[in-house]
C-alpha positions in Angstrom: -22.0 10.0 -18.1 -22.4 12.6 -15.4 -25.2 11.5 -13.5 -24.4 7.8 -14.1 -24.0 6.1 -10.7 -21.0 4.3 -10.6 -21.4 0.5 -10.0 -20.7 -2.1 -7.5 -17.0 -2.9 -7.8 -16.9 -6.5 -7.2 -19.5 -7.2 -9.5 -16.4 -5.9 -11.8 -14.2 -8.9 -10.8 -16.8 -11.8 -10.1 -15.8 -11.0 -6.7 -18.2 -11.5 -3.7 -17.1 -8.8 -1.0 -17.3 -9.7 2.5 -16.5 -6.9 4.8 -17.2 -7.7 8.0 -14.3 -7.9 10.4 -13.8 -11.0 12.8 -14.7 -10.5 16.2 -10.7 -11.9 17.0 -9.5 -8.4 14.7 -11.6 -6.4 16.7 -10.4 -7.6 19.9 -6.9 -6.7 19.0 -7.6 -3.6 18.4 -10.2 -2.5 20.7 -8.7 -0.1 23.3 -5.5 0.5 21.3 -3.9 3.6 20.6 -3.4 3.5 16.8 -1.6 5.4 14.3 -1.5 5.5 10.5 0.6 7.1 8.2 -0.6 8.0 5.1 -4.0 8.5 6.1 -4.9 10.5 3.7 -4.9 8.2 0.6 -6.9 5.4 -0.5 -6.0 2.8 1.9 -4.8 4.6 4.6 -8.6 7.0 4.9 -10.1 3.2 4.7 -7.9 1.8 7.2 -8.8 4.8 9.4 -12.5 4.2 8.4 -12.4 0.7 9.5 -10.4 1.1 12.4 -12.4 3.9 14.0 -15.3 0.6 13.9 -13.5 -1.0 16.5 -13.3 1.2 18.9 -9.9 2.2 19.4 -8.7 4.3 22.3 -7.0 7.0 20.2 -6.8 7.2 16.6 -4.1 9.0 15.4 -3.4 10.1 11.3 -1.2 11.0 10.3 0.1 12.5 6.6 2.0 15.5 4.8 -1.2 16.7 2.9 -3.5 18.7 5.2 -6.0 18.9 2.6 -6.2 15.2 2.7 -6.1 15.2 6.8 -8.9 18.0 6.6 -11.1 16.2 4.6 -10.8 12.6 6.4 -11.4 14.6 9.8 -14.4 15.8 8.0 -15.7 12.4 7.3 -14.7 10.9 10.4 -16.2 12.9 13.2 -18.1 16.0 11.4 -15.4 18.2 11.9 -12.5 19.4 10.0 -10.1 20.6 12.1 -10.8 18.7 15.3 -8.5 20.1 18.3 -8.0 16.2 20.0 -5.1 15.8 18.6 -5.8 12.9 16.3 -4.6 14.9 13.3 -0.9 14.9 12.6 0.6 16.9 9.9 4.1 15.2 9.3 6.1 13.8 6.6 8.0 10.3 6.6 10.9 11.6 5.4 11.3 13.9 8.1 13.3 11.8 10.8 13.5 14.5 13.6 9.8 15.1 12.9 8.7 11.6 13.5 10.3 11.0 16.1 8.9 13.8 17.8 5.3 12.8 16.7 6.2 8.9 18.4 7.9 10.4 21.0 4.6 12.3 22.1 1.9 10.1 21.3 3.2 6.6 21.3 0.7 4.8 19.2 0.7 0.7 20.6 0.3 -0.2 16.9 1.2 1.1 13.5 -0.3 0.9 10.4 2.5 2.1 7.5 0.7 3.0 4.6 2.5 6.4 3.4 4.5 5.7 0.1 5.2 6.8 -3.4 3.0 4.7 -5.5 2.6 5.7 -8.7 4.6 3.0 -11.1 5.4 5.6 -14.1 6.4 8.9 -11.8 8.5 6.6 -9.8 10.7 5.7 -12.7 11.4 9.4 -13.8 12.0 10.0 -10.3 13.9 6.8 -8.4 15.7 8.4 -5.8 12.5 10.5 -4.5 10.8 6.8 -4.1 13.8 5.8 -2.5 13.4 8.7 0.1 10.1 8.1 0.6 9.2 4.0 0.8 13.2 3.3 1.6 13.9 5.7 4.3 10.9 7.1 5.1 10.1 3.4 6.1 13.0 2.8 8.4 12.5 6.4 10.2 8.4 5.3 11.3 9.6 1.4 12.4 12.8 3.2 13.8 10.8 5.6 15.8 8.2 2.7 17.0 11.1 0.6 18.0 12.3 3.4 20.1 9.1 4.2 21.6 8.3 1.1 22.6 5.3 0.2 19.9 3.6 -3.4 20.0 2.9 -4.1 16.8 4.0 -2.5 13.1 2.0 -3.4 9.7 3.4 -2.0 6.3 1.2 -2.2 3.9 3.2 -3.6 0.7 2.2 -4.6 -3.3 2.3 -7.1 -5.5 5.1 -5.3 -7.0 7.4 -6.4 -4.7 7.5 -10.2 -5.8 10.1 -10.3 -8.7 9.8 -6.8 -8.7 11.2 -5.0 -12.4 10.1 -1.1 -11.5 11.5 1.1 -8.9 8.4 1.1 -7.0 8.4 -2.7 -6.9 12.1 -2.7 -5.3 11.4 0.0 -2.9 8.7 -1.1 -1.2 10.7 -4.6 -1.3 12.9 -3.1 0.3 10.5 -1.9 3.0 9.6 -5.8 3.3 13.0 -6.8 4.3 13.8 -4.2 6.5 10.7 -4.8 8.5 11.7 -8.6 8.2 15.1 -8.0 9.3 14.6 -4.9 11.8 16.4 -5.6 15.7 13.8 -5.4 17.6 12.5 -8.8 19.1 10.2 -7.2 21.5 7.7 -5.1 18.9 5.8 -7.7 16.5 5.9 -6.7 12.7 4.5 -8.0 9.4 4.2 -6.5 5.8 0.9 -7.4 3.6 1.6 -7.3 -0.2 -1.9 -7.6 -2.6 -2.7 -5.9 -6.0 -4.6 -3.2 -7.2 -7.6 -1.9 -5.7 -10.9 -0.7 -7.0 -11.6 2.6 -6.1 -8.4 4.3 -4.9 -8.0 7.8 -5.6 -6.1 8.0 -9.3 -5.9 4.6 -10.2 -7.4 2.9 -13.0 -11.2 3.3 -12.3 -11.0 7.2 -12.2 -9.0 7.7 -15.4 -11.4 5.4 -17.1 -14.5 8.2 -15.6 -12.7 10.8 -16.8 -11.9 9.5 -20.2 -15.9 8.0 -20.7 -16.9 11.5 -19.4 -14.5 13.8 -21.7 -16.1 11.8 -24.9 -12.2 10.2 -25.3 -10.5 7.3 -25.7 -10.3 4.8 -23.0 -5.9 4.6 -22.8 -4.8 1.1 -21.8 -1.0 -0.2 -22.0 -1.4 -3.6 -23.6 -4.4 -5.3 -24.6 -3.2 -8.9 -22.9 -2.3 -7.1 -19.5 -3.8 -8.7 -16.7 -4.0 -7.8 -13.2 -5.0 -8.8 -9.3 -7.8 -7.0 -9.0 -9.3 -6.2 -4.7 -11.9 -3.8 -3.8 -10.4 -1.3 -1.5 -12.7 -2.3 1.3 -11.8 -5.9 1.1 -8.5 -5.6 1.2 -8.2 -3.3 4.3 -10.5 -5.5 5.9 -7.8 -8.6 5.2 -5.2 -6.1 6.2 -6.7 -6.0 10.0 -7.2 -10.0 9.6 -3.6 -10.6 9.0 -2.1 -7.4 11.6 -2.9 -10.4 14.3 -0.9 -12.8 12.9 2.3 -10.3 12.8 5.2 -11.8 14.5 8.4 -12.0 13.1 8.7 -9.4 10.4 6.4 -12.2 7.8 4.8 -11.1 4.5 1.5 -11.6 4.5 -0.4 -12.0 0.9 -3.7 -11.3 0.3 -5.7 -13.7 -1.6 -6.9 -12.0 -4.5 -8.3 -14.9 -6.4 -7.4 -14.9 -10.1 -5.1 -12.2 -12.5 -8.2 -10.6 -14.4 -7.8 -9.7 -17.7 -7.7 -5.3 -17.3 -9.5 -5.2 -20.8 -12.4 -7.3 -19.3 -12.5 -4.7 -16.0 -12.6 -1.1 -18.0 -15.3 -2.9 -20.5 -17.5 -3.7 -17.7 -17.2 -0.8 -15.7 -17.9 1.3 -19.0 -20.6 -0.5 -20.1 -22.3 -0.3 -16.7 -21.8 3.4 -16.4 -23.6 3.2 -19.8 -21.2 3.6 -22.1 -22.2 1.2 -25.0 -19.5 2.3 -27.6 -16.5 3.4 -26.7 -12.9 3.4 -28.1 -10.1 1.7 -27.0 -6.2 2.9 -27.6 -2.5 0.9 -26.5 0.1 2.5 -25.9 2.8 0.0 -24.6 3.9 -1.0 -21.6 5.6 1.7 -19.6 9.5 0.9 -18.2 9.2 -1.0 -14.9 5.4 -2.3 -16.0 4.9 -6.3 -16.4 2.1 -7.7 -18.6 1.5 -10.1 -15.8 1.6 -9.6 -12.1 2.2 -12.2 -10.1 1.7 -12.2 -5.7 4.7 -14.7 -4.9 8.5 -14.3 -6.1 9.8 -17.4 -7.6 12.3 -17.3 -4.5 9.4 -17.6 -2.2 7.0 -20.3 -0.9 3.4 -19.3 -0.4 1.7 -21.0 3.0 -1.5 -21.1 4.5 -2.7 -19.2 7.6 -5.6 -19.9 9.6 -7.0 -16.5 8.5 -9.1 -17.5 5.4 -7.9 -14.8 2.6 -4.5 -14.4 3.9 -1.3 -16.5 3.0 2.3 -15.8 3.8 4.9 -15.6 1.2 8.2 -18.2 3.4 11.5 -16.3 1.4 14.4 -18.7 1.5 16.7 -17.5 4.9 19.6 -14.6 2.9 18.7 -12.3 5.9 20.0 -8.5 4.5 21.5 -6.4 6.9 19.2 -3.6 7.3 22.0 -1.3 7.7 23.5 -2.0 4.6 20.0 -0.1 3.3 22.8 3.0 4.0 24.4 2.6 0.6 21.9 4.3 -0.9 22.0 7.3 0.5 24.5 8.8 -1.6 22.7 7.8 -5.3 19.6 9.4 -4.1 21.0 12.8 -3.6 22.2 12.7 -7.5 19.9 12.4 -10.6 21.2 9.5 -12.0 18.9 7.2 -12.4 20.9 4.2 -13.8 22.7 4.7 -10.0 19.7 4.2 -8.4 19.0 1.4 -9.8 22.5 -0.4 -9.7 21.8 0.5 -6.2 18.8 -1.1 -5.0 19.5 -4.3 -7.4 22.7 -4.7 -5.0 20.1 -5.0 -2.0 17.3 -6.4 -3.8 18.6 -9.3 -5.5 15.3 -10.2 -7.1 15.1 -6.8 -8.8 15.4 -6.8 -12.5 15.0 -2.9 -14.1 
């Protein structure tokens, strides 16, 4: 299992993957001064890798793990701890902090990728997700807005549509405030899709792990089904649709069919070479759906004219972003149950 090379993810989904960006993308961003927050992770470092491509004037990332800055530096231009700048060790939740970074690099456009993201953590620990994709949220697009940024792009999930977990109503949350932020003058958009192949921690790399340790492959429910996007592809339809962003809309990326996840750990077993194997259930975890699904039932889903995007049209219940203030005081408590009562005042669709 060790020396096996890992396969072609879209060959796991029936997916063909077209990564090349459209000359209209690049123009947008050519020249720009760019910033991205959490660009250490999985999308973020690929957004950073695929932005670099179009030859930005300055690109800036930005995250609260140096290791993970250190090692996209590497990657990025051979050295590890460049002195241009471009690093930026910061947190989101860290108001003062960003404000200070905007204040002294002005990026033109922002890509908003820093969140808690992990379904099950998230549910133990509701009001640190709040802190983070809540709050942390509203301090980057407040800090743009004051700074006089063009263009702001959060990147969202399919969680979000009828969301049942905390991370789902969070990074709702996120959605409507960047919907509903003040600011007529700086363009905004959110872009929700599904799991990706290949980010760091996610499905693919516990199912490695397991095949290599000689255990058990550990699945929630054997019916679960999922929207399934190489990590490439989607960033790639994340720069499509940052043109389109106007108004504070929510993009969707269009991931094709929900793909059985008992169908996607098989193949990717079998092609590491991993004939017999052993499968275990345990249940789906609080917050977890058996089926995903890209659109809330409140929503409409419309065409663009970028092929593989679509925009989710929510019926007009505005929120008033400051009302996102009420939750300020559940979050410094450990009550769970009050973080929740919390967010499903704000988030009407949210059902824990």
């Amino acid at each position: 299992m060790r020396g096996k090379q890992v396969p072609d993810l879209g060959v796991l989904i029936g997916r063909a993957v077209a990564l090349a960006i459209s000359y209209d993308a690049r123009i947008a961003l050519k020249g720009k001064c760019i910033l991205v927050t959490g660009a250490g992770g999985s999308i973020g470092s690929e957004l950073c890798r695929q932005l670099a491509a179009c030859d930005p004037e300055f690109l800036y990332t930005l995250d609260h793990d140096e290791s993970s800055l250190h090692r996209l530096s590497l990657e990025l231009s051979g050295n590890p701890l460049t002195d241009d700048g471009s690093l930026v060790l910061a947190d989101i939740r860290d108001q003062d902090r960003i404000t200070q970074v905007f204040a002294e690099l002005r990026p033109e456009i922002v890509f908003h990728a820093a969140a808690l993201k992990h379904l099950a953590f998230i549910e133990r620990n509701p009001g640190e997700a709040v802190k983070s994709n809540v709050f942390g949220t509203r301090n980057v697009i407040d800090a743009a807005s004051r700074h006089l940024t063009e263009k702001f792009i959060l990147i969202s999930t399919d969680k979000a549509a009828d969301p049942t977990s905390i991370l789902g109503a969070t990074k709702r949350l996120a959605e409507i405030i960047v919907r509903g932020y003040p600011d007529s003058a700086m363009a905004r958009a959110s872009v929700r899709f599904g799991n990706v192949l290949g980010s760091r921690g996610a499905l693919l790399d516990v199912v490695h792990a397991q095949l290599s340790q000689g255990r058990p492959l550990t699945l929630t429910h054997p019916d679960a089904s999922r929207f399934f996007m190489t990590v490439g592809e989607a960033v790639k339809l994340i720069l499509e649709a940052g043109r389109l962003a106007e108004k504070g809309e929510v993009f969707v990326l269009d991931m094709g069919r929900a793909v059985p996840i008992v169908d996607v750990v098989r193949r990717y077993a079998e092609r590491l070479g991993a004939m017999e194997f052993e499968m275990e259930f345990s249940g789906l975890r609080a917050g977890e759906k058996l089926h995903e699904t890209l659109f809330s039932t409140y929503e409409k889903a419309s065409r663009t004219d970028v092929d593989g995007v679509l925009m989710a049209v929510p019926p007009e219940k505005p929120l008033d972003v400051g009302r996102v203030d009420e939750l300020r005081a559940v979050t410094a408590t450990s009550d769970r149950d009050a973080v929740r009562r919390a967010l499903a005042r704000l988030v009407t669709e949210y059902t824990p």
